[in-house]
C-alpha positions in Angstrom: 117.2 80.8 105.1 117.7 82.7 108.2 117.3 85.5 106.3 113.8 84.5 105.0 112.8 84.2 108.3 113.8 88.2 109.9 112.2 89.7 106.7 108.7 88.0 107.1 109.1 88.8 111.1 109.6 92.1 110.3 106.8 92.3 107.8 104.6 90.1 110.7 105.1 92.7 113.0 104.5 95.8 111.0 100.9 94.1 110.0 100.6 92.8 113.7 101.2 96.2 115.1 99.1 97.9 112.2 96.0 95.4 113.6 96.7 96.6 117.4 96.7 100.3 115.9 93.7 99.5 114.7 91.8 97.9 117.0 93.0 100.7 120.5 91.9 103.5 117.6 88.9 101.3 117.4 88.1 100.9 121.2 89.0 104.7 121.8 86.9 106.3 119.5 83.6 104.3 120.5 84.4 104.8 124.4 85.0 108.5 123.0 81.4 108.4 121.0 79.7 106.8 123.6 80.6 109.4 125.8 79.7 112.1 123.7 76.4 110.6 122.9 75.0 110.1 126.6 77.0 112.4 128.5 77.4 114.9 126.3 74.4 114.6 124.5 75.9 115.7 121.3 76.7 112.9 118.6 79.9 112.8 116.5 79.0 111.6 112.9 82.5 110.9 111.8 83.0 108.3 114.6 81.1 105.4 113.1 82.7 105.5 109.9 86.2 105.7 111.2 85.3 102.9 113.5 84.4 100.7 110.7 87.4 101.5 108.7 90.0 100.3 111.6 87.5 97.4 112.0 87.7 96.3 108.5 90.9 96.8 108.2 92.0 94.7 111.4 89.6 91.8 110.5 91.4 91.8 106.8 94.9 92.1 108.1 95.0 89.7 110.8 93.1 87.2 108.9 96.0 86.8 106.4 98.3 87.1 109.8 97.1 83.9 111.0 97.9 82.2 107.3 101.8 82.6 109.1 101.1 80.6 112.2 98.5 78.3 110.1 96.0 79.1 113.2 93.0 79.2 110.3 90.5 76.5 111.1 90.5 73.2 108.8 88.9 69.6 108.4 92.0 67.4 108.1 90.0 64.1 108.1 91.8 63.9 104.2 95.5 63.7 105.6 94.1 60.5 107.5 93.0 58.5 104.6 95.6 59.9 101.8 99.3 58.5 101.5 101.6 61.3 103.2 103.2 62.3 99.8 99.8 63.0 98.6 98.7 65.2 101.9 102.8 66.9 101.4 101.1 67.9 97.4 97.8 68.6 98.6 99.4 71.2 101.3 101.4 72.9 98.4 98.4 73.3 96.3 96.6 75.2 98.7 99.2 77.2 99.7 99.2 78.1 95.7 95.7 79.1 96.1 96.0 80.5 99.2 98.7 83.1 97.4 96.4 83.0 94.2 93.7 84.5 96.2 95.8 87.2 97.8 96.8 88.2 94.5 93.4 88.5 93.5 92.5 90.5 96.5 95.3 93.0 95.3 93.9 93.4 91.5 90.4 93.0 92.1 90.2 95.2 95.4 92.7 97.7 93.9 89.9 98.4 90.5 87.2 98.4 93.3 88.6 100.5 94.8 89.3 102.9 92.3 85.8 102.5 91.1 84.6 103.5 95.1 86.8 106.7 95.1 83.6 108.3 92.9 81.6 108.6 96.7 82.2 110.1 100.0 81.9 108.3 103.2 79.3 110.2 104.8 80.2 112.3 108.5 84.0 112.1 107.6 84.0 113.6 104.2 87.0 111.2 102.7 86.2 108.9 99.4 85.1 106.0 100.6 88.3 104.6 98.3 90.0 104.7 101.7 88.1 102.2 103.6 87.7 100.1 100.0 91.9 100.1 100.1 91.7 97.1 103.1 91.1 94.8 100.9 94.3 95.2 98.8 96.4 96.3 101.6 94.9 92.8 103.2 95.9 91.3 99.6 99.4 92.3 100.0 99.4 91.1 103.2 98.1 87.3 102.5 100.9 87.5 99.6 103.4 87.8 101.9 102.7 85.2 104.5 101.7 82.8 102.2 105.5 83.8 100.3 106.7 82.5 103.4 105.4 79.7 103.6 105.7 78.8 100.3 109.5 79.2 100.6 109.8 77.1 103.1 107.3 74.4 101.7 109.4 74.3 98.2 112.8 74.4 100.8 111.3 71.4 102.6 110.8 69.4 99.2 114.6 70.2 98.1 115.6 69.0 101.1 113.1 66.0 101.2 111.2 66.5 103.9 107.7 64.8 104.5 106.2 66.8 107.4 103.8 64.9 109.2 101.7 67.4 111.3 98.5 69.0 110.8 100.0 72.4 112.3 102.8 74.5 111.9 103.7 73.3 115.5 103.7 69.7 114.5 106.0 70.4 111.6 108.2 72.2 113.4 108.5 69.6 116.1 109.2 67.1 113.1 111.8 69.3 111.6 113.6 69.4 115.2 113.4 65.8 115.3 114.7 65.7 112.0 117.7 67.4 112.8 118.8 66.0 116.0 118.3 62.8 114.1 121.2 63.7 111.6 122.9 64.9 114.4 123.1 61.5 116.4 124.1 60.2 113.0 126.7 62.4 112.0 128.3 62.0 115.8 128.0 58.6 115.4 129.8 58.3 112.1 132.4 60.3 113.7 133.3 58.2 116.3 134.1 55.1 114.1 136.6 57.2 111.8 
């Protein structure tokens, strides 16, 4: 599964470095407006517009980002009263729907998309298609993470795994445990042979 695990890095960090693209073009361009407008005294009309794309863009992106680290927030009073096994399928049907969703994104945001590309964005002179396009691009991204995670959630249930935490940390602290845990057991084993 090591493999798995440096393709979605590498897709995490071209959406992680996409979002910090964003958001410097975002902070550049109003300090460069601002300036304009009060220094200046002439106002740039595209710089708004531009502004809100790499805004809309970055808050898309890195929400499906966080879907990777599972850093979204949650009630988790259920996994309290529910038998683990229960919580384990509860976790895998959201992470379906989690991946439904992005899928939706994708289709839905693509025909919106299409459907926007009849107006301009006003002071830039691009179809506004362009700043319509985050929320597919976002789509794709939520698809991907939630892949991810999905793999490893199905890989966990093969191996069978209950995983006990409410966070990704917590069931990666368990999964260490687990495996020094069959270490100790396999070294044991060997001594007595």
């Amino acid at each position: 599964m090591k493999w798995v695990a440096k393709f979605f890095d590498g897709v995490y960090c071209f959406f992680m470095t996409s979002c910090k693209l964003a958001f410097i073009g975002m902070v550049v361009i109003t300090t460069y407006v601002v300036f304009n407008r009060f220094f200046i005294k002439s106002s740039l009309v595209w710089g708004e517009p531009i502004v809100l794309m790499c805004m809309v863009y970055m808050s898309l992106v890195s929400a499906a980002l966080a879907i990777r680290n599972d850093t979204h927030i949650r009630m988790s009073v259920i996994d309290f009263i529910v038998p683990e096994k229960v919580v384990s399928v509860m976790r895998g049907a959201a992470q379906v729907g989690i991946f439904g969703f992005g899928v939706f994104m994708i289709v839905y945001g693509w025909k919106f998309s299409m459907l926007a590309g009849r107006n301009t964005i006003t002071g830039v002179g691009i179809k506004s298609m362009w700043l319509y396009l985050t929320c597919p691009a976002a789509g794709i991204a939520v698809c991907l993470m939630e892949m991810e995670r999905l793999i490893n959630y199905f890989d966990r249930r093969r191996r069978g795994i209950i995983l006990h935490g409410n966070t990704v940390a917590d069931d990666a602290k368990a999964l260490v445990e687990d495996a020094a845990e069959q270490i100790r057991e396999t070294e044991g084993k060997s001594k007595w042979m």
